[in-house]
C-alpha positions in Angstrom: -5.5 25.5 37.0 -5.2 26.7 33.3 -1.7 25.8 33.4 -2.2 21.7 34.6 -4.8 21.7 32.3 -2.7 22.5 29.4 0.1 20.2 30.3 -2.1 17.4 30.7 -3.8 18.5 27.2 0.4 17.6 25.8 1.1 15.1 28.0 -2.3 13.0 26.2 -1.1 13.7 23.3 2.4 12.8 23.7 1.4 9.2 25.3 -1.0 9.5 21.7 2.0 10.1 19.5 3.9 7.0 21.2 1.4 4.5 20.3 1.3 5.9 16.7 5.5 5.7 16.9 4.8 2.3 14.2 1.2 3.3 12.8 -0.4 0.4 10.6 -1.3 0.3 7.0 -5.0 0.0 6.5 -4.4 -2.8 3.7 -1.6 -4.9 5.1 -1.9 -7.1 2.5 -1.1 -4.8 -0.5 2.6 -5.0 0.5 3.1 -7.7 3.6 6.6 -7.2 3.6 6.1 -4.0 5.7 4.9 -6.4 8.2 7.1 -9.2 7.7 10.4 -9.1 5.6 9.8 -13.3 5.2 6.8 -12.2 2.6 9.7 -10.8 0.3 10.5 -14.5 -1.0 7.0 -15.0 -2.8 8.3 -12.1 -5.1 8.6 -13.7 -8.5 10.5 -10.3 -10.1 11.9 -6.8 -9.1 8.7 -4.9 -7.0 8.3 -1.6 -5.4 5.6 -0.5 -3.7 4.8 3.4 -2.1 2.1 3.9 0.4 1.0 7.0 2.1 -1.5 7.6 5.1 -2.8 10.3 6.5 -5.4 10.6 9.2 -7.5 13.4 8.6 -8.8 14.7 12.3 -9.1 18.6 11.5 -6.2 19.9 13.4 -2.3 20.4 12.5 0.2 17.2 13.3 -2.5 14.7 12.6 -0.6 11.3 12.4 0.9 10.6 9.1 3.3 7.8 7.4 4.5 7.4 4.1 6.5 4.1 3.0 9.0 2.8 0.5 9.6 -1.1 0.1 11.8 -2.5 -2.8 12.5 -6.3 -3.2 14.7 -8.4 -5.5 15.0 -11.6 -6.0 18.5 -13.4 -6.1 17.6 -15.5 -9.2 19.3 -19.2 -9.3 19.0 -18.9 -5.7 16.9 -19.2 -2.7 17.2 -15.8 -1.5 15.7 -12.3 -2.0 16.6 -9.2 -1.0 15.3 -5.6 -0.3 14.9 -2.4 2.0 11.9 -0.4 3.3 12.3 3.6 4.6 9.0 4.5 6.9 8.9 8.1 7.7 5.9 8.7 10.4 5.1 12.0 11.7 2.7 12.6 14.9 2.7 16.2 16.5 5.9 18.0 16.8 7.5 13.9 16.3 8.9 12.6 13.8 10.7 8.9 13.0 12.2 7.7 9.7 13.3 4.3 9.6 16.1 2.1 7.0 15.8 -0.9 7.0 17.7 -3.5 5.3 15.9 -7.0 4.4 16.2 -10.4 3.6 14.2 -13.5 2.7 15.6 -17.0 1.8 12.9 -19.4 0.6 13.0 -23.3 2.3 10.8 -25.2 -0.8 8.6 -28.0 0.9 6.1 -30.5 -1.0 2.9 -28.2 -1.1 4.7 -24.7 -0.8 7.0 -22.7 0.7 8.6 -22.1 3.8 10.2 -18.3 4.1 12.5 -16.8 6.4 13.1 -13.1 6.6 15.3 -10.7 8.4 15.5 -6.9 8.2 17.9 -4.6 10.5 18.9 -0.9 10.1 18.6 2.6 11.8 15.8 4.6 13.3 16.2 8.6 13.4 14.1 10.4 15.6 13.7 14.0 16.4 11.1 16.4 18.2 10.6 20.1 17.1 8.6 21.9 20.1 8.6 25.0 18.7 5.5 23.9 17.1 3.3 23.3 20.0 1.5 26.6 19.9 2.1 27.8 24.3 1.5 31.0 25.5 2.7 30.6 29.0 6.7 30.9 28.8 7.1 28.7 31.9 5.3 26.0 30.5 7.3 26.0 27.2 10.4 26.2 29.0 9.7 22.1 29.5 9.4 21.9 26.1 12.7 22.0 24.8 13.4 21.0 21.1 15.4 17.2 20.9 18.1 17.2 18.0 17.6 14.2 15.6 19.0 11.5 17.0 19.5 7.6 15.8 19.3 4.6 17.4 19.5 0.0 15.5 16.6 -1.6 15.3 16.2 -5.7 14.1 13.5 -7.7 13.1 12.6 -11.1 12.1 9.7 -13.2 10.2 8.6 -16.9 9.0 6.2 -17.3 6.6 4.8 -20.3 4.8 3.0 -20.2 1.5 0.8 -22.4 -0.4 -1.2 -22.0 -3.8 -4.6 -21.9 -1.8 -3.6 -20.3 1.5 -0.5 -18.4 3.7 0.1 -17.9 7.3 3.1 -15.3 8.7 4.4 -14.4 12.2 6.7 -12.0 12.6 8.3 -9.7 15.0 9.4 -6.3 12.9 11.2 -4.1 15.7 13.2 -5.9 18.4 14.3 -2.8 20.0 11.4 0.3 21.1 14.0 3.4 20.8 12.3 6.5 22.7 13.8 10.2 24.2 14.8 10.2 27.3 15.7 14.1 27.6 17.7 15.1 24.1 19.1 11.4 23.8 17.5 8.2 22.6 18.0 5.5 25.3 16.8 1.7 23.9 15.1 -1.4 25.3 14.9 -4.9 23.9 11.8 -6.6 23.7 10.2 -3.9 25.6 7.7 -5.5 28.4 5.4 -3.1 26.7 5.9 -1.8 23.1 7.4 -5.1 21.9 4.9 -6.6 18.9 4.6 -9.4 16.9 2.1 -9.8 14.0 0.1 -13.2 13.3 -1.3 -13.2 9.4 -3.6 -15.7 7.3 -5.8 -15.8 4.5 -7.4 -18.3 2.3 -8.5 -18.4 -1.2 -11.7 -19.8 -2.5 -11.6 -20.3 -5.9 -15.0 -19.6 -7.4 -16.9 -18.7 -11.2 -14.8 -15.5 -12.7 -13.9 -14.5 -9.2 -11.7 -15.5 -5.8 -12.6 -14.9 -2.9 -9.9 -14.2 0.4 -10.7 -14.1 3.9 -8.2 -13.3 5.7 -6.9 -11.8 9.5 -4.3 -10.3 11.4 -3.5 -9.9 14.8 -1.1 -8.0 16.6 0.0 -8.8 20.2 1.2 -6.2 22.4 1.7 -6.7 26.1 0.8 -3.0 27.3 -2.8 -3.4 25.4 -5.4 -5.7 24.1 -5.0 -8.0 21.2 -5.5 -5.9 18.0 -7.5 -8.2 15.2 -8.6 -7.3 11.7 -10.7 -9.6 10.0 -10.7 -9.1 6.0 -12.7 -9.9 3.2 -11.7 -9.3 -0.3 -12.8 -10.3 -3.8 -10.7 -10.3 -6.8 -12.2 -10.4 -10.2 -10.9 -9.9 -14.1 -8.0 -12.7 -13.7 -7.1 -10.7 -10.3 -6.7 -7.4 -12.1 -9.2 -5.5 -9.9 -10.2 -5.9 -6.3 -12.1 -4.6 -3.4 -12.9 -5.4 0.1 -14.4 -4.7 3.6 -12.3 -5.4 7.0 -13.2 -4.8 10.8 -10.7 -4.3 13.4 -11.5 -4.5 17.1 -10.8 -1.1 18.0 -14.1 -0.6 16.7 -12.8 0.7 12.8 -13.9 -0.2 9.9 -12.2 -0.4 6.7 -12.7 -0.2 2.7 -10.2 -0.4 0.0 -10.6 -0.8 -3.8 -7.4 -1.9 -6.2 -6.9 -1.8 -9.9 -4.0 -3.7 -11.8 -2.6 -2.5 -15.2 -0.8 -4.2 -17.7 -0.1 -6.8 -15.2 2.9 -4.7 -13.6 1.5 -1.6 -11.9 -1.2 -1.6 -9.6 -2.9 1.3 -6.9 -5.2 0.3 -4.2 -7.2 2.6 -2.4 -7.8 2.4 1.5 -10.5 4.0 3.8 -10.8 3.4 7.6 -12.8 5.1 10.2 -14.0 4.6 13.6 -17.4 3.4 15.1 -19.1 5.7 17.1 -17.5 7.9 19.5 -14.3 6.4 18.4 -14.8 8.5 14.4 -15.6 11.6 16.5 -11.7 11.5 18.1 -9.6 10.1 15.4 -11.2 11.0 12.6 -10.8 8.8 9.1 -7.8 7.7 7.8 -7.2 7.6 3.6 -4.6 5.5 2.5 -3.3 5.3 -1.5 -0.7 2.9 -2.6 1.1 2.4 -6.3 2.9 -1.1 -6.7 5.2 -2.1 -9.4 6.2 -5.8 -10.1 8.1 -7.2 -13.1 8.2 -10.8 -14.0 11.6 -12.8 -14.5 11.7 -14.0 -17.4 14.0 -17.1 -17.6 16.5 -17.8 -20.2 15.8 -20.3 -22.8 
């Protein structure tokens, strides 16, 4: 009886780890392009942004993800160009992806219309020697997975105005998962397959804007995910904060700052509603952005 309560103790928490394989930014809108690779054509200059998560739930292999995303534009044309890394680590898993991107920008009378496309390699690997099991037998299932690799595409559309945006995208094609100590993948996955629906609006009002704004993610194996945002920017946009509600019962805070108009950090804190804080804990997420402006040739 100990011993099937053990294993289905790891087999919860294995099913936990695979629907934290991709695990969402609190602030998706710091850096959208981790969402959708279209987003990379509103850059005006050379930008990098780092973000780091962790979810703090008082026990060892708490989910975690840190991100790089750098974006360039090709100036005198219509294109942009870029990669993002995403290292996640959930248990004894881990999965680092390198991704290659690209945006071309379609200009239309009130904005923009953006295309993007991303593509690259996932790594994965599982170290079981962490899983702290006393019975022998029961860790004899547990056998360590070497890293292994597996491609991975994505696409995204976004259009863009001065007073408002709207982006669908579809980041990973491909869901790449173990199957024994090799990686076996499925396209468009009947149920890890997601794609992202974003929007905001800006209000324009005395010394301050205001920006509603939502996403939703769709993914057949589970209920329609939604955020709904609210966020004020004051001081010529130099300093922001906002409130955001997801319908997995979380709620969300973060707080930015802008300096010398080319670095910026934002500040995220999520955590869930009622019995739903007491499992998973709060989540604490810090981001530093840099962005240069072109400056064009006289």
């Amino acid at each position: 009886m100990k011993r099937l309560f053990i294993l289905g103790v790891i087999i919860c928490a294995a099913l936990k780890s695979i629907a934290q394989n991709n695990a969402p930014i609190l602030n998706y809108s710091y850096n959208e392009a981790v969402v959708n690779p279209a987003f990379m054509g509103t850059y005006t200059g050379f930008t990098a942004g780092i973000i780091a998560r962790k979810q703090a739930m008082g026990i060892d292999g708490a989910p975690a993800a840190q991100r790089l995303q750098i974006g360039q534009p090709l100036y005198d044309t219509k294109s942009a160009i870029g990669f993002l890394i995403t290292n996640n680590t959930y248990g004894v898993s881990s999965k680092v992806d390198l991704m290659g991107q690209y945006s071309y920008s379609l200009p239309l009378s009130k904005g923009k219309l953006l295309f993007g496309l991303q593509t690259g390699v996932e790594s994965l690997k599982e170290n079981n020697d962490e899983l702290s099991l006393k019975d022998q037998e029961l860790g004899a299932l547990f056998a360590n997975t070497g890293r292994a690799y597996g491609f991975n595409v994505g696409f995204g559309a976004y259009y863009a105005t001065d007073k408002y945006y709207v982006g669908l995208s579809a980041p990973q094609f491909f869901y790449n998962y173990f199957d024994g100590d090799a990686v076996k993948s499925q396209l468009f996955d009947a149920n890890m397959f997601r794609t992202y629906l974003v929007a905001g609006y800006d209000f324009e009002l005395t010394n301050i804007k205001v920006r509603p704004s939502a996403l939703l993610c769709y993914q057949t194996s589970s209920a329609v995910n939604a955020e709904a945002a609210l966020t004020g920017y004051f001081f010529e946009d130099n300093f922001w904060t906002g409130l955001a509600y997801r319908t997995s019962k979380e709620v969300g805070f973060n707080v930015g700052l802008r300096v010398e108009k080319m670095i910026s950090f934002n500040y995220s804190f999520g955590a869930g509603v009622g019995q739903l804080q007491q499992k998973a804990g709060t989540t604490h997420e810090i981001g530093i952005r840099m962005a240069l402006q072109h400056k064009k040739s006289q």
